[in-house]
N, C-alpha and C positions, 0 to 999 in steps of 0.2 A: 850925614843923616841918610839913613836906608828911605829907598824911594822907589814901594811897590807902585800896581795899576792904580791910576786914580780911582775914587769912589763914585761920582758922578759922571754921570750919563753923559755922552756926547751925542750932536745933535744929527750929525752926517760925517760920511766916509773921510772929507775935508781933515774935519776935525780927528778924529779917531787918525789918524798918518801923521799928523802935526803934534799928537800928545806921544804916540806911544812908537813912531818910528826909530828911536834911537837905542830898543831895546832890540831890532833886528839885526841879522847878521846874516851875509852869502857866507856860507861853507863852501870852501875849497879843498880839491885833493890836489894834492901837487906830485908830477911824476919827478920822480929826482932828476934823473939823466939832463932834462928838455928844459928843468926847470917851469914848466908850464901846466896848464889848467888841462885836468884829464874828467874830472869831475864836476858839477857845480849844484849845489842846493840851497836849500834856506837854513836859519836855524833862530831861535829867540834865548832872549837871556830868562832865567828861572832863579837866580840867587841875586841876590848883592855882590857876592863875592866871584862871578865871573862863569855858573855855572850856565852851559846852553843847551834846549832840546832839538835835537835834527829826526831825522829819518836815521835806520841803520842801513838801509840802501846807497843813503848818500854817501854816507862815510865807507863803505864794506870794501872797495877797493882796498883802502891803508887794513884798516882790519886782517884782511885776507893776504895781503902784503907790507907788512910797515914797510922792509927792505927797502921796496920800491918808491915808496909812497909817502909822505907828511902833509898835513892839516893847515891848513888855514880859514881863520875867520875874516870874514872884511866889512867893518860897521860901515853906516849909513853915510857917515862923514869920512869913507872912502881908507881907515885907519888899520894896517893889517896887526892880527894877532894870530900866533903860536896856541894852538891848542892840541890839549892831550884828549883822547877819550880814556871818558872815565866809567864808563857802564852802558851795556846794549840789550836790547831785549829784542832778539831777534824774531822771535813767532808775531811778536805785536807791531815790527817795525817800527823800533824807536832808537834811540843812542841818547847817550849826554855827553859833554867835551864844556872843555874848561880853558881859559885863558887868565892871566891873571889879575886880577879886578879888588876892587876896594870901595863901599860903600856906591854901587851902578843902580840905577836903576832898572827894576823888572817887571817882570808881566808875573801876574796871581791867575795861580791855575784853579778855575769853579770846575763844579762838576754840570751836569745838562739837564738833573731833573727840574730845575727852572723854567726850563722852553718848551715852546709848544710849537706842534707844524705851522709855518710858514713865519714864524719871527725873524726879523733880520738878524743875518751874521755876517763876517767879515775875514776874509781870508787876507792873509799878506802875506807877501814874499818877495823875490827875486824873478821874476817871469823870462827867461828866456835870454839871462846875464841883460838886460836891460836896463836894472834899476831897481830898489825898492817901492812895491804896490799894492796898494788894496783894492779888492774884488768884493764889493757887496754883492749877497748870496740870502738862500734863504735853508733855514735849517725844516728838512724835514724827516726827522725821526732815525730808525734805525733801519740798517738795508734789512730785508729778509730772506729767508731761505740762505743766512750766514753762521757757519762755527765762528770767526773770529768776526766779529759785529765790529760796524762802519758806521756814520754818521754818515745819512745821506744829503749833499747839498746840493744845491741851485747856483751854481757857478763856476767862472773859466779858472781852473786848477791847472796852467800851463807848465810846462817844464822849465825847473829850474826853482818851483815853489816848493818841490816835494822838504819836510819839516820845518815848514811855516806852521804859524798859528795862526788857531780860528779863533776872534772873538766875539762879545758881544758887544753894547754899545756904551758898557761900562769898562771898557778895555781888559776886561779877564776872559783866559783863554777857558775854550769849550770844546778845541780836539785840535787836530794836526794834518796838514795838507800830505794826503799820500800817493793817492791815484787819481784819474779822469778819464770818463768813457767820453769824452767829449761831448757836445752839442749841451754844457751845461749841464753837465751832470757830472759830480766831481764825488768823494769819496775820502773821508776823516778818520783819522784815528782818537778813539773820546777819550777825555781828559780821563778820566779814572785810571788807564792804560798807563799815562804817564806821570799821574800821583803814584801806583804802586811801584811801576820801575824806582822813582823817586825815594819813596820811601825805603827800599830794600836798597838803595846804594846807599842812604846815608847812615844805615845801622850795616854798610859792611866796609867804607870806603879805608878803611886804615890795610884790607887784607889786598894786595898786587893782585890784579886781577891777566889770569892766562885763557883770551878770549877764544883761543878752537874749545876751550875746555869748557869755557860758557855756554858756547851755541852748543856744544855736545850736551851737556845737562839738559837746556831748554830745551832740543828736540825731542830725548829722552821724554819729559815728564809731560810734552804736548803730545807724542804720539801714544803714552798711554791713558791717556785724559780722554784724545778723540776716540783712540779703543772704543775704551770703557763706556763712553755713552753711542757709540756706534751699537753696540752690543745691547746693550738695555733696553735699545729701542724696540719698539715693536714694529719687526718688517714685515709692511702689508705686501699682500701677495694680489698674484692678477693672470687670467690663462694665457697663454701665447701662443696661439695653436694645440697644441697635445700636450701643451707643460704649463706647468705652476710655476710660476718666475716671480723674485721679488719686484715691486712696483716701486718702492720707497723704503729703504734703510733707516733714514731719518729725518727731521723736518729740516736739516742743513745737507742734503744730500739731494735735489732734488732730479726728477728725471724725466726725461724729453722720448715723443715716439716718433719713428717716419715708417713708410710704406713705401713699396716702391711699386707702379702706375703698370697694373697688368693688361697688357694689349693685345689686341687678338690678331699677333700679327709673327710673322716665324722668327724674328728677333729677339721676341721674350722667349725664353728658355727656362726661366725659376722665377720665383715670387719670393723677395724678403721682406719681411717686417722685423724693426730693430726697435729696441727701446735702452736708454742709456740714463745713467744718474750717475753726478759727480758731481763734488764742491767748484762752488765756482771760486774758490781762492786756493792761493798756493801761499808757502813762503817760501821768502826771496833771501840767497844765501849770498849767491854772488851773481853777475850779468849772465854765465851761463847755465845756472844752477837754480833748480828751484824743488820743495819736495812740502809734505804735509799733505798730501792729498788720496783720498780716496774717491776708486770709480769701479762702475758696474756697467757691464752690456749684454745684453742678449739679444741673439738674431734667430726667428723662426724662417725656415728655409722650404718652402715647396715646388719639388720640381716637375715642371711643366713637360720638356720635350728632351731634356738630359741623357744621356745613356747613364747607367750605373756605373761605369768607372769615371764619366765626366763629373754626378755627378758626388761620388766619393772625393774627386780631384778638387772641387771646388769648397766641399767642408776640410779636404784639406788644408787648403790657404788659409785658411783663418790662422795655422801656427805662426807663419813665417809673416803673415800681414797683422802680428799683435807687437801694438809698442806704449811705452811707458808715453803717458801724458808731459809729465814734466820733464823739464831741459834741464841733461847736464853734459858732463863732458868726460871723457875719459883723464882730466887731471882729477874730476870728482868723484868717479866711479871704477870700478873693476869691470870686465866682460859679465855678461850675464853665465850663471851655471843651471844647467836645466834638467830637470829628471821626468820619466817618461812614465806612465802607470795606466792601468785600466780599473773602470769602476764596472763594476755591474748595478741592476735593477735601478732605471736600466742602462744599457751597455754604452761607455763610455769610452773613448782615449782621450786621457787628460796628461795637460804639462804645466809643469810649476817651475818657475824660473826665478833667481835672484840673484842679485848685484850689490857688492858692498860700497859704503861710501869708504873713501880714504882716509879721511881726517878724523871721522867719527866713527870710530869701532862700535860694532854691534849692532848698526842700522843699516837698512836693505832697501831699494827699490822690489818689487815682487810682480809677477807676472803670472797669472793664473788662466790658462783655456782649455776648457771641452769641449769638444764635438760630438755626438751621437754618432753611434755604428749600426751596421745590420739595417740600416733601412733606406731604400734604393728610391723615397718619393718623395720625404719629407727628414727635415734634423733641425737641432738645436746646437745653437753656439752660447754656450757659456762663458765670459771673459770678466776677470776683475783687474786692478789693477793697485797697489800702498804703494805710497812716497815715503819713508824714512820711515820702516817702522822696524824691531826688532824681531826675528823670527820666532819667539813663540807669541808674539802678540800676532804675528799674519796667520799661525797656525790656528789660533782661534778663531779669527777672520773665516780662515778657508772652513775649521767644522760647522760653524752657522751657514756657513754657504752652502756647503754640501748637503745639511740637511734640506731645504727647499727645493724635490729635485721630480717631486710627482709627474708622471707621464703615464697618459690613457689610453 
């Protein structure tokens, strides 16, 4: 007999670990060589028949390597199993992996329009290869200022929990243990995420799946998705000194100002004010890789006691001191290729720079910077920055850009 979440409520944390802990499992990567544990996360059962939901973080090592690498699961009663991945949804950070099973008991995945800010939730997992545990928490809503939306919670999300399930206190899951800014404040992936992955592998599961060709796809139809509503937005604009600069791209773009503290004293030499927007998420490919993100900076520069070549010398640096946000590596990436151009009205040297990824043909890191010429008092640094995007989709990027360029 098939044996989902029970229907009735449980009344504490106690209970909730004692009905539903034997639907958990530690995820393991095992390096082949050492035989030993290179990786470790959580993961829960979703089928009868043996189906589990993790992280795709936890699992990407073997992904990125099976050669090197094979899976394991290890239930509560300490039992190991052989698992295959069967399906990743890398933009949302999720995977599923299978062992073989027969009428198991599982966790029923709800969705969250049920709850309300501050209702109790329940995170479980492996905390730190410890042991299986539950973290009462408290669900409050959705993060904001997010393209890929988070479930934001009230609790210790330690390492070693990343794709654990969050429940309620009806034992059906409501998202997935992913991140943690510490101090109690941890970060979900919601269940809808992992009903679609779901759904779309079990209307494809009979086709072999060739995963660089997966994450290539998904990056593909994510980086023209965030395009397309990058684009549509309406970018408010704000002065910066003698220029028109955008202030907000989008309501998931957000952007932060500083100043720097002018003193009347012969050490200050220029005056910058900088304003900067960028997603606060990346996706995660592998440990040293990360791409999906878009950023914007500009710096208004006035100089104080400079000579005109120092300072020219100093809006020069801005070339040589621009770098891509996210981290990868040269197994991930090519050398950057950079081309040199001037704009007029007004007078500009600008440089556009890109880097291909390896594994995924037709996707680019991009590097875009200007600096104003011809004026010996005062300039503007233009800089943008795309993680994985296709080049005519950055080239659109860059003409919305360009047009925003007024100077009085």
């Amino acid at each position: 007999m098939v044996v989902p979440s029970a229907s009735l409520a449980a009344t504490n944390p106690q209970q909730l670990f004692s009905t539903y802990a034997d639907r958990l499992f530690q995820i393991r990567v095992i390096e082949k060589s050492s035989q030993r544990k290179s990786t470790i996360g959580s993961g829960f059962q979703i089928s009868a028949n043996g189906l589990v939901a993790t992280n795709y973080h936890v699992i990407s090592k073997y992904v990125q390597d099976p050669d090197r690498y094979f899976l394991q699961a290890i239930s509560s009663k300490d039992k190991i199993e052989s698992v295959t991945v069967e399906d990743i949804d890398v933009v949302h950070d999720l995977a599923l992996v299978r062992f073989k099973a027969k009428n198991r008991p599982f966790l029923k995945i709800r969705d969250t329009k049920s709850l309300r800010k501050g209702d109790p939730i329940y995170s479980m997992g492996n905390p730190l290869d410890l042991g299986t545990a539950v973290v009462p928490g408290t669900y409050n809503g959705f993060t904001k200022q997010s393209y890929y939306q988070l479930i934001h919670f009230t609790g210790a999300i330690n390492s070693g929990m990343s794709g654990g399930p969050v429940i309620n206190n009806k034992g059906e899951v409501i998202g997935v243990n992913v991140a943690t800014a510490g101090n109690q404040v941890g970060f979900l992936i919601t269940s809808d995420k992992l009903l679609n992955l779901l759904n779309k592998y079990r209307s494809n599961q009979n086709n072999k799946m060739d995963f660089q060709k997966r994450i290539h796809k998904q990056l593909v139809a994510n980086q023209k998705k965030l395009m397309g509503d990058t684009l549509v937005a309406k970018w408010k604009t704000v002065k910066l000194g003698d220029a028109s600069i955008v202030n907000e791209l989008a309501p998931f773009i957000p952007c932060w100002g500083d100043k720097s503290r002018k003193r009347k004293t012969k050490k200050e030499k220029y005056l910058v004010v900088s304003i900067q927007c960028r997603q606060k998420e990346q996706i995660y490919i592998n440990s040293g890789f990360r791409t999906g993100n878009i950023g914007v900076q500009y710096k208004w520069i006035e100089n104080i006691s400079l000579t005109p070549l120092q300072f020219s010398q100093l809006l020069g640096n801005s070339y040589s001191g621009a770098s891509m946000p996210n981290r990868a590596t040269e197994t991930d990436v090519t050398e950057f290729s950079c081309h040199e151009s001037f704009i007029k009205d007004p007078d500009e040297r600008a440089v556009f720079c890109t880097r291909a990824y390896r594994k995924y043909p037709g996707l680019y890191d991009v590097i875009y910077v200007s600096t104003s010429i011809n004026h010996n008092d005062k300039g503007l640094i233009r800089h943008f920055t795309l993680s994985g995007f296709e080049q005519n989709t950055a080239k659109r990027f860059l003409k919305r850009f360009l047009e925003i360029r007024e100077w009085n």
